[in-house]
PAVEX-594198 format. One record per residue: x, y, z of N, C-alpha, C in turn. Coordinates in steps of 0.2 Angstrom, whole numbers, plus 2048, in hexadecimal, padded with zeros to 3 digits. Example, Ala and Ser with C-alpha at 12.3 -4.5 7.8 and 13.67 -1.06 7.14 Angstrom:
<recs>
8427E482783E7EA8278427F0827 8407F58238447FB824840800827 
</recs>
This chain:
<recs>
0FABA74E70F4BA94EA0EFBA84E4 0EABA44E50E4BA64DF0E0BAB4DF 0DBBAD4D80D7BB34DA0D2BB14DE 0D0BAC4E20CCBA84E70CEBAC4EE 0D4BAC4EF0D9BAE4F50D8BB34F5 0DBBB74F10DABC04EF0D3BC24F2 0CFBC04F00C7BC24F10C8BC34F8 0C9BBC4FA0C6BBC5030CDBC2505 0D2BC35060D6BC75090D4BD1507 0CEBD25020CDBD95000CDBDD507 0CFBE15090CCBE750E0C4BEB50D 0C2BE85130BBBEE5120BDBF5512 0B8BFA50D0B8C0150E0B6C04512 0B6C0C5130B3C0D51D0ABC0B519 0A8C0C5200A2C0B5200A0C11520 0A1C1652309EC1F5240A2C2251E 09FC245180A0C295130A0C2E517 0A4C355150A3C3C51809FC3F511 099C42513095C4651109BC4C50D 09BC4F50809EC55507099C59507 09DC6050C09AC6650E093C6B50B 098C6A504092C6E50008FC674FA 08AC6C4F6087C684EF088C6C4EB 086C6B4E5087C6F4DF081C734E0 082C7A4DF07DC7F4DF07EC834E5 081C804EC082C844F0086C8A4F0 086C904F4088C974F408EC954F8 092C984F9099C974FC09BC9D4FA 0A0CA25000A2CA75000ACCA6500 0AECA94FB0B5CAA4FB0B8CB14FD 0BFCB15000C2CB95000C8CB74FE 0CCCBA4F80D3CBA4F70D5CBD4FB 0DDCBD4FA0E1CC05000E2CC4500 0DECCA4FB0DFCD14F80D8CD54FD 0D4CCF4FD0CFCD15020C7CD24FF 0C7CD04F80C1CD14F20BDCCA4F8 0B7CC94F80B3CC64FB0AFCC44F1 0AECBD4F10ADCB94EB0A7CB54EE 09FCB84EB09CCB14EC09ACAB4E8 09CCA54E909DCA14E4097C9A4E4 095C984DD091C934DC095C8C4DD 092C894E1097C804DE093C7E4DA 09AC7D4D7097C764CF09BC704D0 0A0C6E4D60A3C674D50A4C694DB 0A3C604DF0A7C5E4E50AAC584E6 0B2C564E70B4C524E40B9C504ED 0B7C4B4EF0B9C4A4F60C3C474F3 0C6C494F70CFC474F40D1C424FB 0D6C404F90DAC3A4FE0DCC3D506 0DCC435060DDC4350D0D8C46510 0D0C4550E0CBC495120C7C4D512 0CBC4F50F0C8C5750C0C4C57503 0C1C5D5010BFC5C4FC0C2C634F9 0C1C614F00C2C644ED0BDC694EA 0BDC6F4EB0B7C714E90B9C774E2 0B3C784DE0B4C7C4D80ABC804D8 0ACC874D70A9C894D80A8C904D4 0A4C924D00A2C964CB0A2C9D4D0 0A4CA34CB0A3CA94D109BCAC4CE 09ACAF4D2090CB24D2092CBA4D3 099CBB4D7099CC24D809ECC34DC 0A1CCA4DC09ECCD4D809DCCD4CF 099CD04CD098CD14C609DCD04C2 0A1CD34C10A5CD44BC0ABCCC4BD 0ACCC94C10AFCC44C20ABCBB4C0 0A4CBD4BE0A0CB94BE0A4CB44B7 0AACB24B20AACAE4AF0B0CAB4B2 0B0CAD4BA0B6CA84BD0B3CA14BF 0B8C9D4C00B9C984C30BDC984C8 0BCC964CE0BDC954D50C1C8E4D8 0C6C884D80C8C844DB0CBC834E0 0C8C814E70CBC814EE0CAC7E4F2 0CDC7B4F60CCC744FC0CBC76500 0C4C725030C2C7450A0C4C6E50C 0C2C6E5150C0C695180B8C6651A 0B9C6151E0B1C5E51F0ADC63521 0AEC685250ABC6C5270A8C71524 0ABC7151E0A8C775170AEC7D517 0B0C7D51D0B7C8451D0BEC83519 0C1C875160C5C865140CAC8C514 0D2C8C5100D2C955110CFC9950D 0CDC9E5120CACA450E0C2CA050B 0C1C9B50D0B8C9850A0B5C95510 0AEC9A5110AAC995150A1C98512 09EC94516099C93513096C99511 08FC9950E08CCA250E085CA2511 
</recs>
């Protein structure tokens, strides 16, 4: 097969990108499983192979937790475990 041939047989990509849920700077609410309620800043969204998106998320509050970092996968909807929009 030549690179001629290769070309014509490529696969197209989808045509619909799925928007990710949040942007950078949006508020999103977390709760651990201990029951603390975490409101969090997004600073990345990173869409993964099966759908869903990777999110990382600064905490804002409460206070004393603010030099956390937050990473958890939602889905297209924005909900995830224990992550709900705010």
């Amino acid at each position: 097969m030549s690179i001629l041939e290769a070309h014509n047989v490529m696969v197209p990509a989808d045509a619909t990108p799925v928007r990710p849920p949040y942007r950078r700077g949006d508020q999103i609410c977390a709760t651990s499983p201990d029951g603390i309620r975490y409101q969090l800043r997004v600073e990345a969204v990173t869409p993964t192979a099966s759908g869903e998106f990777a999110v990382v998320g600064v905490v804002v509050a409460p206070r004393k937790f603010r030099s956390h970092i937050i990473s958890t996968v939602v889905g297209a909807d924005g909900y995830g475990p224990a992550i709900q929009p705010s």
